[in-house]
PLY file of the C-alpha trace (Angstrom):
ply
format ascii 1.0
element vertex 202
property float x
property float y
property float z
element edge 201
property int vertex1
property int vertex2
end_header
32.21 -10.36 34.93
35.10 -10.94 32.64
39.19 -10.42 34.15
42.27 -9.39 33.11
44.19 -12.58 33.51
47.85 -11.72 34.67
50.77 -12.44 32.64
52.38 -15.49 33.20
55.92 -14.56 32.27
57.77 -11.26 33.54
57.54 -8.12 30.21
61.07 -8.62 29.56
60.29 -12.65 29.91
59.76 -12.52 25.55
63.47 -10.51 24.50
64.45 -10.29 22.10
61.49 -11.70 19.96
58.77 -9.24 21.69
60.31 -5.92 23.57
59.33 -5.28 27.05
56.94 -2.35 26.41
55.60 -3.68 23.84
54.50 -6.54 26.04
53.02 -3.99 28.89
51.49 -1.84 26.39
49.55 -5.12 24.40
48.92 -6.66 27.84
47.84 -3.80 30.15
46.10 -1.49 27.90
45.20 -3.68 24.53
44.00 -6.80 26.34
42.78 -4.62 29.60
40.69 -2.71 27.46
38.67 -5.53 25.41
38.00 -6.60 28.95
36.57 -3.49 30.05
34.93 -3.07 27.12
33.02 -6.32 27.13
32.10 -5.96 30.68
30.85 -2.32 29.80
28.54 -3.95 26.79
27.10 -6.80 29.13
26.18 -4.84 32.10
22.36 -5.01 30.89
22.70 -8.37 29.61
23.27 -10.53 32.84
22.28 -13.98 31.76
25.60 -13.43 29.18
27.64 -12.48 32.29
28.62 -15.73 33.13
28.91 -17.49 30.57
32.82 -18.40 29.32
33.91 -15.79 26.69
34.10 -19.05 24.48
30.93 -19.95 24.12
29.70 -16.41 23.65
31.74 -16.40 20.69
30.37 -20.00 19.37
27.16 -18.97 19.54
27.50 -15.06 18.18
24.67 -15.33 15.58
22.23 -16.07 18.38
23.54 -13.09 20.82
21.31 -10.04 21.07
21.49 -7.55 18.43
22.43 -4.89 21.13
25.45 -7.08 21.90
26.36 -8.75 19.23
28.96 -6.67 17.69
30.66 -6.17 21.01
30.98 -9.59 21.85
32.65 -10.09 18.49
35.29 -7.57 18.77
35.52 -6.97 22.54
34.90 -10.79 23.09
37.27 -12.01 20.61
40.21 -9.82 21.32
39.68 -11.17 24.95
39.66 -14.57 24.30
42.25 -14.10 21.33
44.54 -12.51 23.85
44.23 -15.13 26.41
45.16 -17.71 24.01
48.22 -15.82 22.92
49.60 -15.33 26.29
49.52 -18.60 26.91
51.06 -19.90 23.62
54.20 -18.22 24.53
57.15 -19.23 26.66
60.89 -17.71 27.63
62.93 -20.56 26.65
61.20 -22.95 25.66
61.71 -26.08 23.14
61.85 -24.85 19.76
59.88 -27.66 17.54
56.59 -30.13 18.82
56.96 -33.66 19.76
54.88 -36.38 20.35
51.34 -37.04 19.10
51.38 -33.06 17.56
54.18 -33.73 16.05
53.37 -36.51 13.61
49.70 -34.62 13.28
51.98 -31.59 11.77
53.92 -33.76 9.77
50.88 -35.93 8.15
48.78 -32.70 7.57
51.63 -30.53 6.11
54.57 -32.35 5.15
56.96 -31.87 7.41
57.43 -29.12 10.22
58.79 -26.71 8.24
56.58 -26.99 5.71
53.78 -26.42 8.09
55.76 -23.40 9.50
56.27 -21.83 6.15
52.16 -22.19 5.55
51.57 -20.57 8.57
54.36 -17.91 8.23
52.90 -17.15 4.65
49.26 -16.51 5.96
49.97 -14.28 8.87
52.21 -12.14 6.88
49.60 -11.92 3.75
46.71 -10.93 6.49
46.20 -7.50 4.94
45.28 -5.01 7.88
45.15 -6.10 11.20
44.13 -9.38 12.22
45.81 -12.83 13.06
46.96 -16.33 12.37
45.75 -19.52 13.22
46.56 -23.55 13.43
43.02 -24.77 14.21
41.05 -28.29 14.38
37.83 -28.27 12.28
34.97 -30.36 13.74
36.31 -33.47 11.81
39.71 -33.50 13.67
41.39 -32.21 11.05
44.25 -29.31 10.73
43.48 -26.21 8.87
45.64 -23.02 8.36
43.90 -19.97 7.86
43.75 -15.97 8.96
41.32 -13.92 10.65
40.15 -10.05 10.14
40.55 -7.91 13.50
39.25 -10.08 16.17
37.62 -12.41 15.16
37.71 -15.88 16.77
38.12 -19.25 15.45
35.35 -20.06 17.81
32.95 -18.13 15.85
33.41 -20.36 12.50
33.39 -23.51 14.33
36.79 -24.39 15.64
39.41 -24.76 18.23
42.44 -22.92 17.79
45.63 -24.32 18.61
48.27 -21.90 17.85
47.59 -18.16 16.99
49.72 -15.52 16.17
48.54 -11.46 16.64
49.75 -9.56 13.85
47.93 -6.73 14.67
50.61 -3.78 14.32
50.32 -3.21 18.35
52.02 -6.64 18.73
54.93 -5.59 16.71
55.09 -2.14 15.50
57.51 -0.64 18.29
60.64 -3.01 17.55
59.78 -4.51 13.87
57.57 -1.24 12.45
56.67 -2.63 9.13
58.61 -5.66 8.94
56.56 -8.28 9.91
57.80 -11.16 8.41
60.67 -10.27 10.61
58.54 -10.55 13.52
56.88 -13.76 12.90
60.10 -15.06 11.79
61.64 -14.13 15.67
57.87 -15.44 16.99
58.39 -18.75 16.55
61.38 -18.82 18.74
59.19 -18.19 21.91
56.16 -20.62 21.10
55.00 -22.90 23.88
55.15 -25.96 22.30
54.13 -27.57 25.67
50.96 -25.53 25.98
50.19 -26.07 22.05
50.49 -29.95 22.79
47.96 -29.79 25.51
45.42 -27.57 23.31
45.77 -30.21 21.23
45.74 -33.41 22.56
42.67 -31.50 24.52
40.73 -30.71 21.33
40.77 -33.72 19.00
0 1
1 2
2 3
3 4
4 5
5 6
6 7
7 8
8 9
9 10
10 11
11 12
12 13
13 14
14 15
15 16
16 17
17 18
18 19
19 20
20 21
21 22
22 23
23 24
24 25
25 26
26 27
27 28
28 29
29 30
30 31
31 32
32 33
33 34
34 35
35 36
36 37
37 38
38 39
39 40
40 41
41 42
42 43
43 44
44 45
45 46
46 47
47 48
48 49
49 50
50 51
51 52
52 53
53 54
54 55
55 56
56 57
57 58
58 59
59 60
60 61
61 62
62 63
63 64
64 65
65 66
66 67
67 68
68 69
69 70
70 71
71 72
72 73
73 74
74 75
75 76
76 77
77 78
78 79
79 80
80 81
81 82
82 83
83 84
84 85
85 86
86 87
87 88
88 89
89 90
90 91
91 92
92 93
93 94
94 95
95 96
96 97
97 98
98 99
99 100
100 101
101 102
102 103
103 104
104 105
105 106
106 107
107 108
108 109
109 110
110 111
111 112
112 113
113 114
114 115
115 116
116 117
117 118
118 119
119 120
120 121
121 122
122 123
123 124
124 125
125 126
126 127
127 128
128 129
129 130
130 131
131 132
132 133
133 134
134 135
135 136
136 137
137 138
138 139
139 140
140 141
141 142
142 143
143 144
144 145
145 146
146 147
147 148
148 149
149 150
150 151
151 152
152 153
153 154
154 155
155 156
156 157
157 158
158 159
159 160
160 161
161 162
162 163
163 164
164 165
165 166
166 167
167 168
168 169
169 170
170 171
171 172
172 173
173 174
174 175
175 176
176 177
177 178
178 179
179 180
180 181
181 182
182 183
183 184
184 185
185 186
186 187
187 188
188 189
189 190
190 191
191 192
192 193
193 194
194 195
195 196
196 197
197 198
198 199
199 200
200 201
């Protein structure tokens, strides 16, 4: 059965960008509870049980009826929420290097033309949802948003970078403003970890 995979940073790890509490609250209960939730809809499905959250959600149009729905919005907040976590970093370098680096560049421009693109589409998500730097099945970059939580794995790609802007992700320290939290965001991205998504996907 699907787990709660621990935080890899302390709650506090994020401040100022993302509170404490906020942190417990998206990680314990949000996350903890599309886990529970997904276990809860597979218990009669055990061929599914096993199988990596990822793959369940590439293959959702050819999941039981019975499940189907869960495993798009219990599934995909799991596996949206495992990205996250790991897309995030106290301290970390502030701007890519290397091979992502000139990928961002010769897609978008430059880097902060690709970080305006991005910034753009996760604040003009209407409702909940999130943001995403993915690879297509060509290679190739593409910027877009998703409703709730749905997965880029469901349309066909790999994410690379995501950003929740669901208002539990925010709401306690930013409450409506949030451009002001994706603005703050970027200062605790993992460029590291997005490097290796990367370099692992094309």
């Amino acid at each position: 059965m699907f787990e709660l995979p621990p935080l890899p940073y302390a709650f506090n790890a994020l401040e100022p960008a993302i509170d404490a509490m906020t942190m417990e609250i998206h990680h314990d209960k949000h996350h903890g509870g599309y886990v529970n939730n997904l276990n809860k809809a597979l218990e009669n499905t055990p061929e599914l049980q096993n199988r990596p959250v990822e793959s369940l959600l590439r293959s959702i149009n050819s999941l039981p009826d019975n499940v189907r729905t869960a495993v798009r919005n219990q599934g995909g907040g799991h596996a949206n929420h495992t990205f996250f976590w790991e897309i995030l970093v106290p301290g970390g370098s502030k701007t890519p290097s290397g091979s992502l680096a000139n990928a961002l560049s010769s897609s978008f421009g430059t880097f902060e033309d690709f970080q305006k693109t991005f910034s753009d589409t996760a604040a003009g998500r209407f409702g909940s949802g999130w943001a995403w730097l993915v690879l297509d099945d060509k290679g190739k970059f593409k910027v877009y948003s998703t409703a709730n939580q749905d997965s880029p794995y469901m349309d066909g790609y790999t994410p690379v970078l995501g950003l929740d802007v669901w208002e539990h992700a925010y709401y306690l320290k930013y409450q409506n403003r949030r451009p002001e939290y994706i603005k703050a965001w970027w200062g605790v991205v993992n460029w590291d970890a997005v490097a290796k998504k990367y370099n692992a996907a094309k």
